[in-house]
C-alpha positions in Angstrom: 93.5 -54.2 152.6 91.1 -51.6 151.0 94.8 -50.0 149.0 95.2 -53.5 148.1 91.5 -54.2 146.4 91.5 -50.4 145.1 95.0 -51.3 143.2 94.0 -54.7 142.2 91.0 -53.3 140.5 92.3 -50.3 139.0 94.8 -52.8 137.2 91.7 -55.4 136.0 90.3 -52.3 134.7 93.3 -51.5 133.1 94.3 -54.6 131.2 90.4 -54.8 130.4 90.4 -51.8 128.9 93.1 -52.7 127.2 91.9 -55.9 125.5 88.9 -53.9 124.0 91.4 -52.1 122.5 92.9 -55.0 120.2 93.5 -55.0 116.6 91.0 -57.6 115.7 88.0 -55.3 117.6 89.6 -51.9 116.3 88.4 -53.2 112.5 85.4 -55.4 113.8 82.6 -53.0 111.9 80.4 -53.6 114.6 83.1 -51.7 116.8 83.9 -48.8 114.4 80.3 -48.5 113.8 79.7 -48.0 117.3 82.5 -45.5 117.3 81.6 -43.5 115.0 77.8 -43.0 116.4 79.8 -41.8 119.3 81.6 -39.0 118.6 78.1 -38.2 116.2 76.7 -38.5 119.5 79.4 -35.5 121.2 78.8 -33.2 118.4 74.8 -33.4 119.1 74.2 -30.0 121.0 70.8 -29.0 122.2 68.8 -26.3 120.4 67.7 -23.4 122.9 65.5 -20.7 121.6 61.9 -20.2 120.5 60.2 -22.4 118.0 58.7 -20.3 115.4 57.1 -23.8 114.3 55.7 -27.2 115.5 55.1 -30.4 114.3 53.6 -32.8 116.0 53.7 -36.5 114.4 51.6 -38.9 116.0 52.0 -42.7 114.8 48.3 -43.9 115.9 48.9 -47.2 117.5 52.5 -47.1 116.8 54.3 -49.3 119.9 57.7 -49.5 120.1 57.6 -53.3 118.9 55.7 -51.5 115.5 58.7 -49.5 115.1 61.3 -52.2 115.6 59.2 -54.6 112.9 58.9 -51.9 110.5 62.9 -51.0 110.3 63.5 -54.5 109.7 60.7 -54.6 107.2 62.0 -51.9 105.4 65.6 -52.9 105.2 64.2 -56.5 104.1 62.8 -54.5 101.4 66.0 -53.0 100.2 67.3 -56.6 100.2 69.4 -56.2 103.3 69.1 -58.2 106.8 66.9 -55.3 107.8 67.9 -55.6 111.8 70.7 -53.2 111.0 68.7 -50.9 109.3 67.2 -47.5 110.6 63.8 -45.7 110.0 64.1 -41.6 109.6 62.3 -41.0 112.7 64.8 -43.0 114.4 67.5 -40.0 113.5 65.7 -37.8 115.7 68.3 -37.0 118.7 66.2 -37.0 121.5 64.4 -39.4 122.9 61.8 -40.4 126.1 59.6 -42.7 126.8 55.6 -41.7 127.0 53.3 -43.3 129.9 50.1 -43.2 127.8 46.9 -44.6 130.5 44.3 -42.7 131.0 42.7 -40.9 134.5 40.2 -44.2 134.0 41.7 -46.6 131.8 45.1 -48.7 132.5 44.9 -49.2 128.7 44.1 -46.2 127.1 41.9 -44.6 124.0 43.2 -42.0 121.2 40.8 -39.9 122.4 42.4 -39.3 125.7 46.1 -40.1 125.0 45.6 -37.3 122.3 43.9 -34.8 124.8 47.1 -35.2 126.7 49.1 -34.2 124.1 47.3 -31.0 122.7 46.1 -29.9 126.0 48.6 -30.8 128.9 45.8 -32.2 130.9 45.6 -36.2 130.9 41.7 -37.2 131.0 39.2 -40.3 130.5 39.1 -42.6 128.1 36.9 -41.6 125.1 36.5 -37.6 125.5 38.1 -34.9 123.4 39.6 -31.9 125.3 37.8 -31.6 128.0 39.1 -32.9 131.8 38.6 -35.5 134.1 35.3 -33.7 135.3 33.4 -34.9 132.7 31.4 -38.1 132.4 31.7 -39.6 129.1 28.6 -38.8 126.6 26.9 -36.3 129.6 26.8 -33.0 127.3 25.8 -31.2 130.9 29.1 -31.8 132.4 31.2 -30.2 129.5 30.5 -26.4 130.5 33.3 -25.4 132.1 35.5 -27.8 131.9 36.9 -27.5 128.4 41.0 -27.4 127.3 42.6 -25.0 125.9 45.3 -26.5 123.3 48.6 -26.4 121.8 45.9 -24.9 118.3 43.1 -22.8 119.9 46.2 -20.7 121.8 48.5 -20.7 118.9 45.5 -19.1 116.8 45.2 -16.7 119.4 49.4 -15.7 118.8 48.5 -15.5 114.7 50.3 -18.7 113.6 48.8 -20.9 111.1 47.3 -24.1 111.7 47.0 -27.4 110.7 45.6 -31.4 110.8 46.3 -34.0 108.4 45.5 -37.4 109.1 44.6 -40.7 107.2 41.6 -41.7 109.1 38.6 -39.8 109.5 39.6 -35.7 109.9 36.6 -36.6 112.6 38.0 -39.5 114.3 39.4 -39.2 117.8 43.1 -37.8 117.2 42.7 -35.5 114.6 39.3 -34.1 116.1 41.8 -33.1 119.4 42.7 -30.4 117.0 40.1 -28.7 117.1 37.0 -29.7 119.0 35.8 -30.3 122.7 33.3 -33.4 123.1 32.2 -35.5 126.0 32.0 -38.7 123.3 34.4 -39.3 120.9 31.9 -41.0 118.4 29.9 -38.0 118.1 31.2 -37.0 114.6 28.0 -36.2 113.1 24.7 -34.8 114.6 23.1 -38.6 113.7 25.8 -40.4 115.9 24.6 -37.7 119.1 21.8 -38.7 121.7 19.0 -36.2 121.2 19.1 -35.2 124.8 22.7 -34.1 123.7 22.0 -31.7 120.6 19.4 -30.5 123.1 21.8 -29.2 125.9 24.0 -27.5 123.5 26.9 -30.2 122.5 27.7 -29.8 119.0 29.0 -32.7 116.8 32.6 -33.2 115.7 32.4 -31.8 112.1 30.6 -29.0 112.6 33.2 -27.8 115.2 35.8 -28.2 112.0 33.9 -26.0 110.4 32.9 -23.3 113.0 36.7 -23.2 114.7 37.6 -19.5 115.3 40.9 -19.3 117.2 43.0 -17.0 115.3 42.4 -17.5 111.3 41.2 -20.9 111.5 42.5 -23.7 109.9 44.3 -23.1 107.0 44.6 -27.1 106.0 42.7 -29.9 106.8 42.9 -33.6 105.2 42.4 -37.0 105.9 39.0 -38.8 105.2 35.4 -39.0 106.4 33.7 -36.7 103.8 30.2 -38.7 104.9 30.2 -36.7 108.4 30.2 -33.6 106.4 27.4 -33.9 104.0 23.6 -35.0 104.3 22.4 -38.7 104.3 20.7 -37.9 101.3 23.6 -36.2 99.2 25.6 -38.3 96.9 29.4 -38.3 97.7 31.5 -36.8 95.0 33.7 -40.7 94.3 31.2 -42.9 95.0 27.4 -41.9 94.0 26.1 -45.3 95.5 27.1 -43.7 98.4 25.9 -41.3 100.6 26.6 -38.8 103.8 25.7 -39.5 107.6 24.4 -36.1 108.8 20.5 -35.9 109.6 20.2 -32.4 109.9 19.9 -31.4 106.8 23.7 -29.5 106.6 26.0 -30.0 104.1 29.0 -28.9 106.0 31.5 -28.7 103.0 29.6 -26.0 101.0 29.1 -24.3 104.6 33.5 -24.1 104.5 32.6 -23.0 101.3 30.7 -20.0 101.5 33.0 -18.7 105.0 36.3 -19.1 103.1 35.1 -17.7 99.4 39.1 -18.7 98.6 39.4 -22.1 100.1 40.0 -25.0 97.7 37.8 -28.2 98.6 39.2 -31.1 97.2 38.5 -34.7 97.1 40.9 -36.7 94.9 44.5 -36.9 93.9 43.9 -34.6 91.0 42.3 -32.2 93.1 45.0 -32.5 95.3 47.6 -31.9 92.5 46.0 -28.8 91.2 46.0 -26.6 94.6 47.6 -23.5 94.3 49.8 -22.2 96.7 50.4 -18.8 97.8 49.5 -17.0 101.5 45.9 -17.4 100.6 45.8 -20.9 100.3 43.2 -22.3 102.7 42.1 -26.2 101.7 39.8 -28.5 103.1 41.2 -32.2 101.8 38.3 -35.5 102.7 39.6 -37.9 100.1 37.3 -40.9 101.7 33.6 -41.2 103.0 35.3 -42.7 105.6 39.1 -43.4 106.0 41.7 -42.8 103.5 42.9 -46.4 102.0 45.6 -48.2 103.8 48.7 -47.4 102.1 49.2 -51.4 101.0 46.0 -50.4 99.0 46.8 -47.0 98.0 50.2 -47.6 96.2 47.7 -49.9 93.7 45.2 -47.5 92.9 46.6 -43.9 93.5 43.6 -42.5 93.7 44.4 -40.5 96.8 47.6 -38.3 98.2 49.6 -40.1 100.9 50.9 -39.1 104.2 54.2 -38.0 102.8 52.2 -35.7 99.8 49.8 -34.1 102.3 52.6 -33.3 104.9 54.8 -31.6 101.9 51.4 -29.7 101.0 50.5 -28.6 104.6 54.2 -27.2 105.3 54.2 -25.1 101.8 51.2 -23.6 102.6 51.4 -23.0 106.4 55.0 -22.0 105.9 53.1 -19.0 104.2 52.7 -17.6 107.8 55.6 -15.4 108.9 54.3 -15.6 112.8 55.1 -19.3 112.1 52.4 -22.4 112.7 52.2 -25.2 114.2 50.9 -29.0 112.5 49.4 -32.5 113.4 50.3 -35.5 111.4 48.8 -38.6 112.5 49.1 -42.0 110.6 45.7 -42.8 111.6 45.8 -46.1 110.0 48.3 -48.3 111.7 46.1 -48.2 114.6 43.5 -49.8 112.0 46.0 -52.3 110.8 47.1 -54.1 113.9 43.1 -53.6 115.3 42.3 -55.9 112.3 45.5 -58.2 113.8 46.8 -57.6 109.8 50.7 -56.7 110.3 51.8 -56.2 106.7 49.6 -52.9 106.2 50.4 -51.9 110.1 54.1 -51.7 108.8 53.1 -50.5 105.6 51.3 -47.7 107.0 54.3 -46.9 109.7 56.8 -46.6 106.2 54.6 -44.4 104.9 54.5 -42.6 108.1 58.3 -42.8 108.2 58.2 -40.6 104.7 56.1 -38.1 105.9 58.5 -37.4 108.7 61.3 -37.5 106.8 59.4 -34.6 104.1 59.5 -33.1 106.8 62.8 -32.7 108.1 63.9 -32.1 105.0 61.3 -28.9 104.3 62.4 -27.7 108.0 65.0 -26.1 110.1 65.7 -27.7 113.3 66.9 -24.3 114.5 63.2 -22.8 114.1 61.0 -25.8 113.9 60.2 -28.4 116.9 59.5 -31.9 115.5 58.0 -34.5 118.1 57.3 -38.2 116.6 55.6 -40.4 119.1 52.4 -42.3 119.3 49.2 -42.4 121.8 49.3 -45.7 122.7 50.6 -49.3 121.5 48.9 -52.5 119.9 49.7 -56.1 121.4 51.6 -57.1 118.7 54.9 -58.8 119.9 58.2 -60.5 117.8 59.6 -63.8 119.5 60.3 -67.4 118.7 64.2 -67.0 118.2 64.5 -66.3 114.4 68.1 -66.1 112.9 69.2 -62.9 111.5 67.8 -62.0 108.2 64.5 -64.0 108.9 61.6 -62.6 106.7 59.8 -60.1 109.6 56.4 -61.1 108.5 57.3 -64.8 108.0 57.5 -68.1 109.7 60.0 -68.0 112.9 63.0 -70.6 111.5 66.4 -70.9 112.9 69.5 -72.7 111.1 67.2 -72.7 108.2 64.5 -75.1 109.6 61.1 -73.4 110.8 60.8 -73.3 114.7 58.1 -75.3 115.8 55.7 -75.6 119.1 55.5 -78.0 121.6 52.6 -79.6 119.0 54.9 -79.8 116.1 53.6 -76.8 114.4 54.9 -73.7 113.1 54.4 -70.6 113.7 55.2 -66.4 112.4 57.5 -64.3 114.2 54.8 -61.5 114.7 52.0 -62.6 116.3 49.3 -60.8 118.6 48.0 -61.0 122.3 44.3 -61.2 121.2 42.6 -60.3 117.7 40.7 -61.9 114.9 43.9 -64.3 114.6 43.2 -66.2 117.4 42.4 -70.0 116.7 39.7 -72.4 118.4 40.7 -72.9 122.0 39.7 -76.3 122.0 41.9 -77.7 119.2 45.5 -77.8 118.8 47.1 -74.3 117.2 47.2 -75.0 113.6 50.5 -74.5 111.6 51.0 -72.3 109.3 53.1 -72.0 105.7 55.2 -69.5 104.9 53.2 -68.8 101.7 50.2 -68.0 103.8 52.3 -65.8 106.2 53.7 -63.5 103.6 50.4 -62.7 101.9 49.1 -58.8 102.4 46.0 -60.2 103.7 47.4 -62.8 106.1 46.2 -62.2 109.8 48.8 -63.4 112.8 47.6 -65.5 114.7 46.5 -64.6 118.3 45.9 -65.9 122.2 43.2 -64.4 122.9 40.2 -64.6 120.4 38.2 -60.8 119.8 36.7 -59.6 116.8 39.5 -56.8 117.2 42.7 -56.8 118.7 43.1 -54.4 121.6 45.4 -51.2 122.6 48.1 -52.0 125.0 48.9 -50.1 128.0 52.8 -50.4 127.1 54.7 -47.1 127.3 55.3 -45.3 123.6 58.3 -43.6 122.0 59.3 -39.8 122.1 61.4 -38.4 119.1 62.4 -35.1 119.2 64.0 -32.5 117.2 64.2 -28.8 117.3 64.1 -25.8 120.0 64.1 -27.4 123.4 63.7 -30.7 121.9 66.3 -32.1 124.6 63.7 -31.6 127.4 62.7 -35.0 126.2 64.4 -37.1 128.9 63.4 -40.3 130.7 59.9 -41.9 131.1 57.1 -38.8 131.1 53.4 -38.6 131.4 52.1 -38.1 128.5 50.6 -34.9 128.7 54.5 -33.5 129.4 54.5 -33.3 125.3 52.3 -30.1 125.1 54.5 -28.4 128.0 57.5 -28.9 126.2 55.7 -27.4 123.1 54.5 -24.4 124.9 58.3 -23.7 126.2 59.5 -23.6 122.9 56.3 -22.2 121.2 55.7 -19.7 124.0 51.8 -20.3 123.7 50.1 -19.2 127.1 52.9 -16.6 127.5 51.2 -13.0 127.2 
């Protein structure tokens, strides 16, 4: 009996088999399509060796849901259907999943999804390279207890280093770079408890300025120029306004006078006009406090984007013939979906898309390890059965008539789990018209009603390309990302 089922079901597998094999799916292009990404798929071989350099993107708040909306987004732009389309990070052959909670938090913070990252040690919610030890905004508990990372120990081997972000160069991901703080909100001396400053905790930006692993920082830009300058200095932009420090320091001209050859700049021209040679040192704040959302930036072009400061960064850090090793956070889709606005949260992942792809195209995978991921994901969901080709940020329809709820109304595609969005609870959902859905300023309705929409505790994506990029397999902690960077970087090898 078991010869008889084992032959009957070697010849259903056969004849199976051979029906997949008919003329009319050999030309389907959904078939050949498939194909082909196979034997692209065989030829993929992983990269062994040492990584001279690293990049490490980091897509603040960008969930796997972001990503999906965005590639259709930007193939809607190109007047396709946009499902079919693919995003540049999306190339990347390797790929995992990241389990981004914190030691206290089943929905996590930047602050402690990027300590992860740089450091290799997961920690609380809201601290900046330091453990689990530590009690958030107790400066006594910090001594002894800070993290090395993936920048103070590739100082320490000579390689150059650098942070460019679109938020705040003080704001939680991009200060893991290069500071160790038991809150992150402590950007300037003004935002720290007196009892703090008094034990010997330092604020964000001055540890910017006073980093000495190895050379420094040889580029840093994103925004935030008002942590760097005193409450009663005018900002270089905007004279109306002023900076946030209280003590008196004016931390730019401080960079100033310990790097006689650094280039301080604060505007696209600025930007435009820095020289590059293996001097080059720049410090970039192009916003008292973030950089524009790219939506925004496009219009005026007052500022560099993602894309422009990534190409910068890697000309001048490639200077460095031990190598170096980059952040590059898009700080500002984070922002976008917080403010439950999904048109600049998908603008601002394109833009991010860009840099990446700068990147690749400045790099060699053979000597370069490029990781794209994010540190943590945003409650933004798609669903309500749209047909193919639907606009992403539009009204849900289906047959070419707008889906409706069980109210009669209608209702977007992309909505959120809580946020600003949210209706009154105690009236029916109202609908909404596909002109109001499609504006840049339109916010998606929500569940839950908050003055900000929440993180979610959702797993993020892991791209990977480079020198032992293929150790990015399955679901990992998140803190797994700087191990596989110090395998191919060789940092805390003597």
């Amino acid at each position: 009996m078991k010869t008889t089922f084992s032959l009957s079901l070697i010849a259903t597998t056969l004849i199976a088999s051979s029906a997949l094999a008919t003329p009319s799916q050999q030309g389907d292009v959904w078939y050949t399509d498939a194909k082909a990404a196979l034997e692209n798929a065989k030829k993929q071989k992983p990269i062994e060796g040492k990584a001279k350099n690293v990049i490490l993107f980091i897509g603040d708040g960008m969930s796997v849901g972001t990503i999906t909306a965005a590639r259709i987004y930007a193939g809607q732009l190109q007047g396709k259907t946009g499902e079919e389309n693919s995003l540049t990070l999306e190339s990347l052959p390797n790929v995992a999943l990241s389990k981004t909670y914190n030691t206290d938090m089943q929905t996590p913070d930047s602050a402690g999804t990027a300590t992860a990252m740089v450091s290799g040690v997961k920690t609380k919610a809201g601290v900046i390279n330091i453990n689990d030890n530590v009690r958030r905004g107790f400066c006594d508990t910090v001594a002894g207890n800070e993290l090395d990372t993936i920048f103070s120990l590739a100082g320490e081997k000579g390689k150059a280093l650098g942070v460019v972000s679109t938020a705040r160069i003080t704001h939680a991901t991009p200060a893991t770079a290069y500071a160790h703080s038991a809150d992150r909100n402590w950007e300037n001396d003004a935002a720290m408890p007196n009892i703090a400053k008094n034990t010997g905790c330092k604020d964000i930006a001055s540890q910017l300025i006073s980093f000495e692993s190895g050379d420094g920082f040889k580029v840093a830009m994103g925004g935030g120029r008002r942590e760097f300058i005193p409450a009663d200095a005018k900002d270089p932009e905007y004279p109306d306004k002023g900076g946030k420090r209280k003590d008196g320091r004016n931390l730019i001209e401080e960079w100033q006078a310990k790097y006689s050859d650094g280039q301080f700049v604060y505007d696209f021209d600025g930007f435009d006009n820095i020289k590059v040679n293996d001097k080059t040192r720049v410090l970039g704040l192009f916003e008292p406090s973030h950089m524009q959302y790219e939506a925004d930036r496009k219009v005026e072009n007052k500022e560099p984007s993602l894309a422009q400061m990534t190409d910068k960064a890697i000309d001048i850090l490639s200077q460095d013939k031990d190598g170096y090793v980059l952040m590059v956070e898009a700080g500002r889709i984070d922002h976008a979906h917080h403010a439950g606005n999904a048109a600049r949260a998908l603008e601002d992942t394109l833009a991010y898309d860009e840099a990446i792809k700068v990147a690749l195209e400045k790099t060699d995978p053979k000597e370069t390890l490029v990781i794209v991921t994010a540190d943590h994901a945003h409650t933004m969901v798609m669903n309500g059965y749209a047909q193919r080709g639907n606009p992403i940020l539009g009204l849900s329809k289906q047959k070419d008539k707008f889906n409706e709820d069980t109210n009669g109304n209608t209702y977007t595609t992309i909505v959120y789990g809580n946020g600003p969005g949210a209706v009154n609870d105690k009236a029916p959902r109202p609908a909404v018209t596909q002109d109001e859905a499609l504006k840049l300023d339109y916010l998606q309705q929500s569940l839950i009603s908050l003055g900000s929409e929440t993180h979610s505790g959702e797993d993020v994506a892991i791209f990977a390309q480079g020198p032992q990029a293929w150790l990015f397999q399955g679901a990992v902690e998140q803190n797994y990302i700087f191990h596989v960077i110090d395998d191919a970087a060789g940092l805390t090898k003597k």
